[in-house]
KEBATI-460606 format. One line per 10 residues: their letters; for each residue x, y, z of C-alpha. Coordinates in steps of 0.05 Angstrom, whole numbers, always signed. Layout:
BEGIN
A = X,Y,Z  ... $
// end
This chain:
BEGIN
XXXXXXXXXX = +0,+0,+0  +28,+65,-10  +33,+113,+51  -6,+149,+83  -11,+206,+108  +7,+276,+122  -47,+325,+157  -111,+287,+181  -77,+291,+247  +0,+305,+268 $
XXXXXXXXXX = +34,+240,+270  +66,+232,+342  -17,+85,+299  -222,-281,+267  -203,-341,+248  -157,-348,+200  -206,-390,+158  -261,-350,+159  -211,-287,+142  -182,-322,+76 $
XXXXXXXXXX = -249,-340,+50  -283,-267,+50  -226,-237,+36  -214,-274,-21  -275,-249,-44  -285,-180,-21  -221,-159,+4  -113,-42,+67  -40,+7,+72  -41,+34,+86 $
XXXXXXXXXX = -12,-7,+8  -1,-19,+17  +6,-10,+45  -13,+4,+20  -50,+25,-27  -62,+43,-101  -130,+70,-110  -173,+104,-159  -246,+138,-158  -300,+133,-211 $
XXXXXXXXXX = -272,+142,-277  -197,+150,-264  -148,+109,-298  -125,+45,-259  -58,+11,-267  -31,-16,-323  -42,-96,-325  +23,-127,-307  +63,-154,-372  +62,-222,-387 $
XXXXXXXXXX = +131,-225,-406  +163,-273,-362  +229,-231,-374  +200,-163,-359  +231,-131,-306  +206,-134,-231  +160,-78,-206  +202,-42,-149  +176,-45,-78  +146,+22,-52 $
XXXXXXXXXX = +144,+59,+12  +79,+87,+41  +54,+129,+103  -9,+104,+122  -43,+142,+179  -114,+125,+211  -149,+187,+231  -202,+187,+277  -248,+251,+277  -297,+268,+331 $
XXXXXXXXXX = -361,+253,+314  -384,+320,+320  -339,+356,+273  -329,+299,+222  -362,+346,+165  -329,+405,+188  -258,+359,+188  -276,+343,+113  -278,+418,+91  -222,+423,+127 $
XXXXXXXXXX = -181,+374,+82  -216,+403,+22  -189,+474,+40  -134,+476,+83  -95,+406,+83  -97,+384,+16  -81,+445,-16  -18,+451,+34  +1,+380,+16  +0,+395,-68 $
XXXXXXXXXX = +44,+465,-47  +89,+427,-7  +95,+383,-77  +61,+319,-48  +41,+276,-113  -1,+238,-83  -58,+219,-25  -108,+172,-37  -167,+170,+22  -210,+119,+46 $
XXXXXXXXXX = -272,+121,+97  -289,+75,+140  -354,+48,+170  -372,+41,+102  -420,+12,+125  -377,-37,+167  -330,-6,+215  -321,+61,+254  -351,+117,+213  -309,+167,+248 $
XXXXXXXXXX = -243,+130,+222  -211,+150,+153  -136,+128,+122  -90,+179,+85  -43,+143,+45  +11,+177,+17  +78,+163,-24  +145,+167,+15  +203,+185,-41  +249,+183,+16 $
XXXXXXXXXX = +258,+175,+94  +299,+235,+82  +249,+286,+80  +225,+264,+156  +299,+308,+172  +253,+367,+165  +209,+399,+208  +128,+376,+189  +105,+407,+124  +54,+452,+161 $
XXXXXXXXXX = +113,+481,+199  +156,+488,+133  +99,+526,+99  +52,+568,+151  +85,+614,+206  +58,+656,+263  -19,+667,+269  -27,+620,+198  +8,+552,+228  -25,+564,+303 $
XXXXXXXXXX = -95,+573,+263  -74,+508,+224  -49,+469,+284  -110,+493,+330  -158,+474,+277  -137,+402,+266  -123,+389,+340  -191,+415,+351  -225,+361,+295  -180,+300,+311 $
XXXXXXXXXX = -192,+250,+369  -129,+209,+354  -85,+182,+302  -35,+134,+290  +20,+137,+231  +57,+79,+194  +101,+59,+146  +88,+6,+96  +123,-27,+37  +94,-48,-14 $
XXXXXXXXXX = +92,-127,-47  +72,-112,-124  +95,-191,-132  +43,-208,-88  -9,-165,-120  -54,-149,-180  -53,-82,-209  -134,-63,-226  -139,-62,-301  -129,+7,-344 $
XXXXXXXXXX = -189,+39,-329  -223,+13,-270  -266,+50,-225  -259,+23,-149  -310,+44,-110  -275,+6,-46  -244,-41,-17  -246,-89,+33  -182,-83,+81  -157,-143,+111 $
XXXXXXXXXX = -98,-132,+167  -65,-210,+181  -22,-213,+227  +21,-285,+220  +59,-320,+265  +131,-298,+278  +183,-330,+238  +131,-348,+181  +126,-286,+133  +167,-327,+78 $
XXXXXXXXXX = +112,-380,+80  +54,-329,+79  +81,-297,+25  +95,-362,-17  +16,-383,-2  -5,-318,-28  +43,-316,-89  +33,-390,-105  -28,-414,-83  -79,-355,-71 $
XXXXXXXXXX = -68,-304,-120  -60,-348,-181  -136,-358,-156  -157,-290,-155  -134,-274,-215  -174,-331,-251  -236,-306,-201  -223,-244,-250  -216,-196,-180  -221,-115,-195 $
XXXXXXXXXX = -157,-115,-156  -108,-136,-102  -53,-99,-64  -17,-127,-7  +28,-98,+36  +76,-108,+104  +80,-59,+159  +154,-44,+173  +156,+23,+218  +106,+45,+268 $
XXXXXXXXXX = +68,-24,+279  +68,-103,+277  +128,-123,+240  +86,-181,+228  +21,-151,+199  -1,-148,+128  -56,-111,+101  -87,-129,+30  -146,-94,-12  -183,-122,-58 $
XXXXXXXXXX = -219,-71,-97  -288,-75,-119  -328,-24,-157  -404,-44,-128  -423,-74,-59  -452,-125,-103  -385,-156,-117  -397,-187,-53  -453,-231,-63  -423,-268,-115 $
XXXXXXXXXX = -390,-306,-58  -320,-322,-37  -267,-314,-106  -242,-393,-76  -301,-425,-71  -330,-399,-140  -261,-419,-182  -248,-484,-142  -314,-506,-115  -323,-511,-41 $
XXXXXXXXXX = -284,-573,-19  -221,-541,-56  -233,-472,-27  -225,-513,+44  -159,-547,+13  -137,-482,-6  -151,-437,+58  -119,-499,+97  -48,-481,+72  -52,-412,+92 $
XXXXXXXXXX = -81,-422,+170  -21,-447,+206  +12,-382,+178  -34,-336,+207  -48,-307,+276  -99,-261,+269  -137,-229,+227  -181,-162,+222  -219,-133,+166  -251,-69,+152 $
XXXXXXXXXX = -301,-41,+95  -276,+24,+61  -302,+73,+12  -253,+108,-34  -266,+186,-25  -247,+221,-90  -252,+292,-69  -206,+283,-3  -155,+246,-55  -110,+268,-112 $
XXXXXX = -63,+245,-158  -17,+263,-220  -53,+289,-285  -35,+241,-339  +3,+254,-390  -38,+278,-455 $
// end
């Protein structure tokens, strides 16, 4: 998933069966981490090439941070992005934040994650962008404002696993996704990743997903915690039932899930909307 995160606050943060079967079919940084999203009618990803010889796709850095507003003020903390934060990001030359909403409708409604791109862990040398940008009466205002809006948040960094993914096809519209956060047992990321690269995605992919990104928290969190999305672009995605159990039937679904369990530790998933108007992104070329 990308990363996320800049100015929704001031960064200072199931059985394993049951987890693998809905999120194979509805499935968070934070890409990745976490996290390369689009809103109606912008231009997805580029399918990957099929070119066994084609080069790798590089691992990226994200800052994901999970805002909580107070209920109260959540539309006021909206306009607040809208006017303030975002255009401070883009002046700051940010290229990127893509936004997502939770309780949508499953989840805390008052919860939403920034993602945005880290270049490099050099830039944290500075001071905060709001402090690089506003002075005097202009950053207290700022500062003031968004303490007053935010209950809490929690900021961190996630790289991405584009080999364990699947870029949304050119032109996709994702209207969400379904965040899954796994935690597996210690020692075992190699084996999680090998079920997901060998045995799980190749699965997806012939269940024709929207999308799948997957990403590992490094900084900030869970060394051992993943979070994957798997796009969808209506709610109605989900009652075509589990991706497994519709390519493989349900007695290999179970096979399949069964290699992944003794992997995983926990597992927690979340519904989010994609919010286009608290996001931005590079024009495309023309």
């Amino acid at each position: 998933m990308q990363h996320i995160g800049a100015f929704g606050g001031e960064a200072d943060e199931t059985h394993p069966l049951g987890f693998l079967v809905a999120a194979a079919a509805v499935c968070a940084v934070f890409g990745g981490p976490l996290v390369r999203a689009q809103g109606g009618g912008r231009t997805g990803q580029a399918k990957p090439a099929q070119n066994a010889q084609a080069p790798a796709a590089p691992r990226l850095w994200y800052s994901v941070n999970v805002v909580t507003v107070k209920r109260e003020t959540a539309a006021e903390w909206r306009e607040f992005q809208k006017s303030q934060s975002i255009p401070l990001q883009q002046r700051g030359g940010m290229k990127m934040r893509d936004t997502w909403a939770s309780g949508a409708p499953f989840g805390d409604g008052s919860t939403f994650v920034l993602v945005t791109e880290i270049e490099k862990f050099a830039d944290y040398d500075q001071p905060p962008l709001p402090q690089r940008l506003l002075t005097g009466e202009a950053l207290r205002t700022y500062q003031g404002t968004n303490q007053r809006l935010v209950a809490s948040n929690r900021m961190y960094a996630v790289q991405s696993r584009p080999e364990l993914s699947i870029p949304p096809a050119a032109g996709a519209t994702i209207m969400g996704a379904i965040l899954t956060e796994t935690t597996v047992v210690n020692g075992h990321a190699d084996q999680y990743e090998a079920y997901l690269k060998n045995d799980l995605v190749p699965v997806l992919k012939k269940g024709n997903v929207l999308g799948y990104d997957v990403g590992r928290t490094v900084f900030g969190g869970n060394a051992n915690e993943y979070h994957t999305l798997q796009y969808f672009d209506s709610y109605a995605d989900i009652d075509k039932g589990p991706v497994p159990v519709r390519v493989l039937g349900p007695a290999g679904a179970q096979t399949l899930l069964a290699k992944g369990t003794s992997h995983i530790a926990s597992v927690n998933r979340t519904v989010l909307r994609y919010v286009p108007e608290l996001s931005f992104r590079p024009r495309p070329m023309t």
